[in-house]
C-alpha positions as semicolon CSV with decimal commas, in nm:
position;residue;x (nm);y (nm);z (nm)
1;X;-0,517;1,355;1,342
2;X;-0,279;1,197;1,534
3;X;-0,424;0,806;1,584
4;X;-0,319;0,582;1,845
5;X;-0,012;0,433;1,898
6;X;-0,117;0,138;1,801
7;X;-0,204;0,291;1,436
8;X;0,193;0,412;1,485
9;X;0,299;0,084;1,535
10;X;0,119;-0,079;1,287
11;X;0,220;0,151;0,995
12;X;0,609;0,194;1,096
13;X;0,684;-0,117;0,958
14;X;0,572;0,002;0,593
15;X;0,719;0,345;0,611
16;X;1,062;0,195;0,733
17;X;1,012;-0,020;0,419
18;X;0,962;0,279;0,162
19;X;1,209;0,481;0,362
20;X;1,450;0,190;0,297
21;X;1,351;0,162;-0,051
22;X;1,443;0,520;-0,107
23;X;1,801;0,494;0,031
24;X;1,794;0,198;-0,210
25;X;1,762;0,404;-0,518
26;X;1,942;0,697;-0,373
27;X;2,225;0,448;-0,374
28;X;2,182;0,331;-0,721
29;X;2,212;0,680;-0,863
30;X;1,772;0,707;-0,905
31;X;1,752;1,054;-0,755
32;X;1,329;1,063;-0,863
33;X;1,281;0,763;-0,776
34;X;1,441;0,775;-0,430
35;X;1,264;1,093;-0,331
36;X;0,910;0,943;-0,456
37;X;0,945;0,649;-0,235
38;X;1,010;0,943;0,050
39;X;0,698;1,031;-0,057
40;X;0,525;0,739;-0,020
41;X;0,668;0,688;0,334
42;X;0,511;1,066;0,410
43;X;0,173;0,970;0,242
44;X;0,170;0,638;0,489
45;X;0,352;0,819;0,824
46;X;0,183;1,156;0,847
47;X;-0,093;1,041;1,093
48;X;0,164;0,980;1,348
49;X;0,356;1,254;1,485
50;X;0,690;1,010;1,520
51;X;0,645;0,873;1,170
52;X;0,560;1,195;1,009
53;X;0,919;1,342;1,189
54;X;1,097;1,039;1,065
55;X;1,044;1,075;0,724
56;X;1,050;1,485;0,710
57;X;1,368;1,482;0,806
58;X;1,490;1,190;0,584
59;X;1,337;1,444;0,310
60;X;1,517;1,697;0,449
61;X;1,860;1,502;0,497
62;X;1,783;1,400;0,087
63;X;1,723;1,764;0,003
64;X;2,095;1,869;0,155
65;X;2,256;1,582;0,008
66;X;2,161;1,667;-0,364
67;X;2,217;2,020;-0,267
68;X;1,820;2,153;-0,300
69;X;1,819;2,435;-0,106
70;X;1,418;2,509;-0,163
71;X;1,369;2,131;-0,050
72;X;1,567;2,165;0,234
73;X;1,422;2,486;0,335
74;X;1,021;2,349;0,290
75;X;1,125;2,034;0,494
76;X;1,289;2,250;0,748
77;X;0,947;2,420;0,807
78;X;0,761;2,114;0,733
79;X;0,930;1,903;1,051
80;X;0,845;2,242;1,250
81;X;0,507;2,221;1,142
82;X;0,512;1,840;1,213
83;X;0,595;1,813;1,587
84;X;0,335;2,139;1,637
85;X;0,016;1,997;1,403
86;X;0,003;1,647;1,336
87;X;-0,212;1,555;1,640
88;X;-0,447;1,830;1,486
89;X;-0,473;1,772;1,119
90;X;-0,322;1,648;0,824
91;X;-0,439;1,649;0,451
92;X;-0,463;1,291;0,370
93;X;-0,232;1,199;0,111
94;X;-0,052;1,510;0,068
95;X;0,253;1,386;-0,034
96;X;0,489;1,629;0,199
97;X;0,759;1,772;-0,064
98;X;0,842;2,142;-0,065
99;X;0,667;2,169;-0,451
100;X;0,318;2,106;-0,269
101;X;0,132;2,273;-0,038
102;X;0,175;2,128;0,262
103;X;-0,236;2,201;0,308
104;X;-0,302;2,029;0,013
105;X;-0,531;1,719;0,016
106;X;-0,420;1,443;-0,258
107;X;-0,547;1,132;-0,395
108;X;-0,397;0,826;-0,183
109;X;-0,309;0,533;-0,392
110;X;-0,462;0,196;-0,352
111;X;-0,164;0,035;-0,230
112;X;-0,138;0,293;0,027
113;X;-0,479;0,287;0,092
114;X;-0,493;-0,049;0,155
115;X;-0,201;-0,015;0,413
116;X;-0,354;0,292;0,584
117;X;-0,712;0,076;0,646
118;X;-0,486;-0,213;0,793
119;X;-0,321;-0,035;1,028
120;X;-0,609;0,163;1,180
121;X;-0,834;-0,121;1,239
């Protein structure tokens, strides 16, 4: 599943912005909300192995820092699983927490979709 770079290049630039968005709210004291824009980031980033590292282990560095230890210990697999799979296959908008099957196909909102489309044309 891995695209080109070029689909890499194209899409960093939106997960940098959720991933920034997250530390945002993280900052602010909006635990859920920080960890959905993670989410986001993962649901734009997985398609390209670098992106899909960069925001695992943000997850992952978010799961130690609010002590999660079954967060931290899915992500830890999940960046694993990352450098090893993404060229192969990914389930489009899965949305890359440790409370979801990291198998799992999900719906892909229209903002995201919208992004996604961009960047691979």
């Amino acid at each position: 599943m891995n695209l080109s770079p070029r689909f890499a290049r194209r899409i960093r630039p939106f997960v940098r912005r959720e991933l920034a968005a997250a530390a945002h709210r993280e900052r602010r004291g909006d635990f859920a909300t920080s960890f959905s824009h993670l989410e986001r980031a993962h649901v734009l980033g997985q398609a390209s192995t670098i992106e899909h590292l960069r925001v695992h282990w943000a997850m992952f560095r978010w799961a130690l820092r609010h002590h999660r230890a079954s967060e931290a210990f899915g992500q830890a697999w999940r960046l694993a699983a990352a450098v090893l799979k993404t060229w192969l296959w990914v389930p489009p908008g899965n949305t890359g927490g440790a409370a979801v099957s990291g198998f799992r196909p999900m719906p892909i909102p229209a903002d995201l979709q919208r992004l996604l489309d961009a960047a691979r044309r």
